[in-house]
N, C-alpha and C positions, 0 to 999 in steps of 0.2 A: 504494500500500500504506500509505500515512502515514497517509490519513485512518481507515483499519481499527482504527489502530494506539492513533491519539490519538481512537480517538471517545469518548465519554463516556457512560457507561451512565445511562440514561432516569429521570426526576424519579422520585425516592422510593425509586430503590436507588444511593441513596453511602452506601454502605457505609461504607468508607472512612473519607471525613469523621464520620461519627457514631462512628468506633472501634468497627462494629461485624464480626465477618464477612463476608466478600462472599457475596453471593449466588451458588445455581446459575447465575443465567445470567451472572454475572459472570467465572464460574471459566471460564463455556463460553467466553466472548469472549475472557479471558486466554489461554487455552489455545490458540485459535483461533490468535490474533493471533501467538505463541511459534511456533506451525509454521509459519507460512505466512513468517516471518522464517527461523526457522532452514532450512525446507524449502529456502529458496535459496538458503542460503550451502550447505548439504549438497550442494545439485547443481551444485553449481561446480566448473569442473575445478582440479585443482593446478596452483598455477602452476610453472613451466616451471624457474625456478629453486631451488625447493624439490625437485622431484623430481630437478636433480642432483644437492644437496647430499645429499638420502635415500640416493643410488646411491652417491657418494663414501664417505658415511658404512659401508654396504654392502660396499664392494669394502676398506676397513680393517678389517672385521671378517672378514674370509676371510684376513688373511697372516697 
């Protein structure tokens, strides 16, 4: 996934560097690139420790 991440968009749109907006297909590759990152932290289960603290947290709010 790195390479997706850090790839560098094609001679004559850095934007960027010239200060100017990005490009459509810049936005498309940024956007891209943001899901497919976050898509897998989303699908990650909770870890094991956090969900007891959640249920801790949980069972104080009920006395």
């Amino acid at each position: 996934m790195e390479h997706l991440v850090t790839k560098k968009p094609p001679s004559g749109e850095g934007a960027a560097e010239a200060g100017r907006k990005p490009t459509v297909a810049q936005k498309a590759l940024i956007t891209r690139n943001l899901r497919l990152a976050y898509g897998e932290v989303a699908s990650e289960p909770v870890p094991k420790h956090l969900l007891e603290l959640l249920n801790r947290i949980d069972e104080g709010d009920k006395s």
